[in-house]
N, C-alpha and C positions, 0 to 999 in steps of 0.2 A: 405662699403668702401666709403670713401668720395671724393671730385674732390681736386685736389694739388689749394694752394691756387695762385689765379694766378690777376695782377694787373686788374684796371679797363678798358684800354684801351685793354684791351685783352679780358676782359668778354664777348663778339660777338662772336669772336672766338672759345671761349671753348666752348659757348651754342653748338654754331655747329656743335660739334666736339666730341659727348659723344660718348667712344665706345658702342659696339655691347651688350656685356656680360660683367659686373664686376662681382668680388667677393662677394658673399655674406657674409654677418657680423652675425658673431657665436652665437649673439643671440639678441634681441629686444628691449635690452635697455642695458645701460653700465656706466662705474663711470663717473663721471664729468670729463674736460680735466687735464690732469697731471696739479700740481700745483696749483690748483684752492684751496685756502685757509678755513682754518678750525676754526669753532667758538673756541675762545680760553676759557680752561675748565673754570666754575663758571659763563660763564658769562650769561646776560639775551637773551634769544631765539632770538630775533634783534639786535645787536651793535655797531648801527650806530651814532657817534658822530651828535647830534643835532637834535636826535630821542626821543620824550615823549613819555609815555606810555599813552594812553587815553582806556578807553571804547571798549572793540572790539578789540582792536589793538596798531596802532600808529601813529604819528603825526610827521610831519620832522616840525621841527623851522626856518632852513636856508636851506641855500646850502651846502652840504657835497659831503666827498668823503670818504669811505668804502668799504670791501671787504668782504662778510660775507656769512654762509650760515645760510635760516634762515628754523628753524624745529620747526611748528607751525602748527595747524590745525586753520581753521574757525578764519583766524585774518584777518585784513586790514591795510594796508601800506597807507594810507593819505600824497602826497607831500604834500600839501597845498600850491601850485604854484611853488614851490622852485625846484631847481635840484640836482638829486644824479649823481655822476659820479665813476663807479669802475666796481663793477663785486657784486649782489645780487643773490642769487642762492636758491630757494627756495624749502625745501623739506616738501612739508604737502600735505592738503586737503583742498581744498575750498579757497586759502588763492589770496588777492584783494591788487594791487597795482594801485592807481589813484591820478587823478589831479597835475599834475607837468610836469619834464621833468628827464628820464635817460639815460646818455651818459655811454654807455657801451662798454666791454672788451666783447670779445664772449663768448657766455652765453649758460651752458646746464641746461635748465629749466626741463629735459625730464622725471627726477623724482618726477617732480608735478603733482596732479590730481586736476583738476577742479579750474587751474590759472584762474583770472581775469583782464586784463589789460584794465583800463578804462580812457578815456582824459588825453590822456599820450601825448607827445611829444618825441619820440625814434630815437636816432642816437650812433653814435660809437665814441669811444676816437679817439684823431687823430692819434696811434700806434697801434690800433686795425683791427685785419686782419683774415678773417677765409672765405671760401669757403660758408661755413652752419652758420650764423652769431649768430641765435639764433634760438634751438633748443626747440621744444615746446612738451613738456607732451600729457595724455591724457585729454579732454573733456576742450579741454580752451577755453575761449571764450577773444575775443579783440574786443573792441569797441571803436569808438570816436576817438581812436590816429592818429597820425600822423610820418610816420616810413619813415627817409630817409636817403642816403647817405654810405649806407651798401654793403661793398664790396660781391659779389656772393649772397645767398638767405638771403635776411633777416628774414624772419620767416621760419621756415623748420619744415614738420610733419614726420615723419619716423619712430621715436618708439614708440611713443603711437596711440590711435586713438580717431578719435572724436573730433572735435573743429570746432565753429565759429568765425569766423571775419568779422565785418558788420561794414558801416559808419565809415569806415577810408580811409587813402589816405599815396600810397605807390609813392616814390618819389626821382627820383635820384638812387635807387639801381642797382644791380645787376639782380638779380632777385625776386621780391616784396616780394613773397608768393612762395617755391616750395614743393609740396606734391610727396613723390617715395614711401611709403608704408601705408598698412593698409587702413583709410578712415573713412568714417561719417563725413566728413567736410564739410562747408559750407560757401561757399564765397559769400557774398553778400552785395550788394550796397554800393560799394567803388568803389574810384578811382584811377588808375594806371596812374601814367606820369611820362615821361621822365626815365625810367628803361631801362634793356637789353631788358626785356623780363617782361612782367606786371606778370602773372600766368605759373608757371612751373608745369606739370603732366607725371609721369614715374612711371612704374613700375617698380622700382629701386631689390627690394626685393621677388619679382613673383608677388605678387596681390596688386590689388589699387583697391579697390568697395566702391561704394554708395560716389560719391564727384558730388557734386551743385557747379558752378559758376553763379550768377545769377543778373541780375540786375545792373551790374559794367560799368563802364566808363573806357575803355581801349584805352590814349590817346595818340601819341607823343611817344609811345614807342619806343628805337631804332631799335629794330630785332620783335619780335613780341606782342601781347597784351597777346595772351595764346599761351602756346607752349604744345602740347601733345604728346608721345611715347610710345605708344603698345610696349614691348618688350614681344617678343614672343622665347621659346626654348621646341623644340622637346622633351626632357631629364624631362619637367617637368610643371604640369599644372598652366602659367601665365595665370591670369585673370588682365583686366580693365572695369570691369563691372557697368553699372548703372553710368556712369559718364554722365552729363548733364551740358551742357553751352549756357543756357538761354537767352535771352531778355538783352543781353548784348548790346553796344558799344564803336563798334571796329573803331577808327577816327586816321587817320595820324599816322597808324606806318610804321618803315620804311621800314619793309619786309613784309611778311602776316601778314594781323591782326590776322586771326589763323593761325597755324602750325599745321597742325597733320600728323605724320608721326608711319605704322605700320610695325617692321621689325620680319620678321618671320628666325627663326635659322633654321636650315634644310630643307627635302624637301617634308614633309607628312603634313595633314591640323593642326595635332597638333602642328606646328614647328609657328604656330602665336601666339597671342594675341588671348585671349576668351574676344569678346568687346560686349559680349550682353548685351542688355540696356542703352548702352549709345547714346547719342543724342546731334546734334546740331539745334537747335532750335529756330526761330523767333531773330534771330540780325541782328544787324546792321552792316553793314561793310562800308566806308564813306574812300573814299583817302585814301587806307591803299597801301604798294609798292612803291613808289616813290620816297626813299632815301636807299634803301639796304644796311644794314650793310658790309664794305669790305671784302671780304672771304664769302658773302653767299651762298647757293644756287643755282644754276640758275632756274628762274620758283617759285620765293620764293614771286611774288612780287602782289600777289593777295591779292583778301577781305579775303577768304580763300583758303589756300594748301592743300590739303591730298592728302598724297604720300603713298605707300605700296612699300615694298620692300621684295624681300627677300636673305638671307646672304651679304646684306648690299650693295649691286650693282643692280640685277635685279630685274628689276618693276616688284611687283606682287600687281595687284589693287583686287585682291578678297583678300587680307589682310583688307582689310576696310568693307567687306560687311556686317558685322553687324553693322558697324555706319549708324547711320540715320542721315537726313540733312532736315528738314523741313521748310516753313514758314519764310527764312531771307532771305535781302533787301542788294543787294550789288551795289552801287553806287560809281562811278569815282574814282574805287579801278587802280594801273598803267596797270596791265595786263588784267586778268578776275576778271568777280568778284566773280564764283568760282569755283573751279580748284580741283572735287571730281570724278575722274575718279575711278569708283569700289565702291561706298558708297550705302546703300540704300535711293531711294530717296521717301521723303514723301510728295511729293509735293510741293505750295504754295510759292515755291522761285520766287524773283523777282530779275531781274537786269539789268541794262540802263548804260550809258555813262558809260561803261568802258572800258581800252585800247585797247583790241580785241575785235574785233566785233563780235565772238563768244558769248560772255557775262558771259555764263558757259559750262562747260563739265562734264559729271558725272550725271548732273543731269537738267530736265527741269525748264528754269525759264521766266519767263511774263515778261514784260517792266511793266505793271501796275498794275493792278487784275490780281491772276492769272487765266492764261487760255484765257486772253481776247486777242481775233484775231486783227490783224491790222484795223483801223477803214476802212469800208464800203469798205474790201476787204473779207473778210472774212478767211483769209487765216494767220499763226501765224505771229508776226514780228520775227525780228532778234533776237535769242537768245530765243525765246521764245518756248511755245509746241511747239513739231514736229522738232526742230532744233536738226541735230544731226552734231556733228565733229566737229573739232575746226579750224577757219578757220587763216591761215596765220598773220603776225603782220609784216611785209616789209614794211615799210613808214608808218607804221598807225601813227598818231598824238595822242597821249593819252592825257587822262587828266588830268590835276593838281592837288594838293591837293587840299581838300577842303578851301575855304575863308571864307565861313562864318559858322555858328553854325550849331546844327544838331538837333534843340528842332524841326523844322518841321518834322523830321521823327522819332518821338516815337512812339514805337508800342503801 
């Protein structure tokens, strides 16, 4: 089932707001959207006005506007700088659309295997409206684009599995990137600004396994840079496993730079998330909290959040105990810089000037190396080994966003 398409000043809102349990969808892939247009019979496999045929594939001549599906294996679509605006829908194997720009109608790609989208330029007609913007097949890879301006997720994984997306820059959407089933995806070294939400993960469908965020610049987000949700029910074995979110940063969003949130349905250990193997590891967290989206959270406004719940009101923090939290640096995040009450902790966290002088909870973190005791006292500082509880925030002064860059703190 999908979210109702809802404007973009409400996008905040709805992230917030997913229920508990949807419907699950009868089966794993399904026809294009009503109405989506059909190659008209005789004609050639592409038929897009001011499309050559070359070598391999095809060649755009100018700018055009078509609606086509194209049913091809092992071709490539060449803009050659120019833009397509309409609805392309492609149903093969192996088949390569690059260098140009296309302004699309929302688009179910999801009966493609092994799409290629390369030095693209991606946004939406100005009538163009869908929750799931563009729905992506199995084993796609997207590289080098530039993808903005998409109302709710503009790339969405759910029927197939399998895909990377590297070296692009997600901008202005909804939400950049949202993955709710299956997996083998691979997010890596791109940049998120100025979206709802940079990376969406749920297990929309019961399992989500084997997904990498890694190496991304998650910047200026308005609610978070990743947003995560263990969906857990008694009735049936959901898994979120092997999920890892890497050597990332997380710089000036406006709620947590991460979200994770585990909600368990009933009241036996089955009624969680199975999250074994997933980890959060060695990031950056930098001024994230300081502008909360209206409607969030309260307690939303850390480096990072993880919350356990369970039947969607009481805190239950042994929901998170198989996530680990390793090795990341949370600095002059509003609240803590991090806020993992029930996680497993791997050690190696550090964090300094953030709004509570707590620093963290959940887990032990150093002002500088970890483990290293206040100088020639011998004894930890604030926040660091040996701190436990989280102390008070009545008058504390927090701190600002960051001002200047954050190349000093790469790991």
């Amino acid at each position: 089932m999908r979210m109702p398409v809802i404007a973009r000043s409400s996008v905040a809102a709805a992230v917030l707001a997913l229920p508990v349990s949807w419907p699950v969808p009868a089966a794993a892939a399904g026809p294009p959207p009503a109405g989506a247009p059909a190659a008209a019979p005789g004609t050639s496999p592409l038929d897009c006005p001011g499309t050559r045929s070359v070598p391999g594939g095809y060649r755009l001549t100018r700018d055009t506007e078509c609606s086509v599906e194209w049913r091809e294996d092992d071709a490539v679509l060449d803009l050659a700088g120019h833009t397509l605006t309409g609805r392309i829908t492609p149903y093969g194997n192996r088949q390569t659309v690059r260098n140009g720009s296309l302004v699309l109608e929302p688009e179910y790609w999801a009966n493609a295997v092994g799409l290629t989208l390369s030095g693209l330029r991606i946004t939406r007609t100005p009538t163009g409206s869908s929750s799931f913007y563009v729905e992506m097949g199995s084993d796609s890879l997207v590289e080098d684009c530039v993808v903005s301006g998409m109302p709710g997720a503009a790339l969405s994984y759910y029927f197939g599995r399998g895909g990377t997306v590297r070296d692009s820059v997600f901008l202005d959407n909804g939400r950049g990137i949202s993955v709710q089933a299956g997996g083998g995806i691979r997010i890596e070294s791109n940049s998120f600004r100025r979206n709802t939400v940079g990376v969406n993960l749920w297990n929309e469908r019961g399992s989500l396994i084997d997904v990498t965020i890694r190496g991304n610049v998650l910047r200026d987000n308005s609610f978070s840079g990743v947003r995560m949700v263990l969906r857990g029910d008694g009735g049936a074995p959901y898994r979120f496993r092997d999920v890892h979110v890497q050597e990332n940063r997380f710089v000036g969003n406006g709620a947590a730079g991460l979200y994770a949130q585990s909600r368990c349905v009933g009241q036996d250990s089955a009624a969680c998330a199975d999250a074994g193997g997933t980890q959060i590891r060695r990031n950056l967290f930098l001024g994230n909290g300081h502008s909360p989206p209206e409607g969030s959270d309260d307690g939303t406004d850390d480096g990072l959040t993880a919350r356990g719940v369970r039947n969607d009101t009481v805190p239950e923090p042994q929901a998170l105990a198989e996530i680990l939290v390793a090795g990341n640096t949370a600095l002059r995040n509003a609240d803590l810089g991090l806020d993992a009450d029930g996680v497993l902790d791997g050690g190696g966290n550090r964090a300094r000037d953030n709004g509570d002088p707590a620093q963290c909870t959940g887990v032990v973190c150093g002002s500088g190396s970890p483990g290293t005791p206040a100088a020639g006292t011998g004894t930890p500082v604030p926040g660091g080994p040996g701190t436990a509880g989280r102390a008070g925030t009545a008058g504390q002064v927090r701190a600002g966003p960051p001002q200047d860059g954050t190349d000093q703190y790469r790991h």
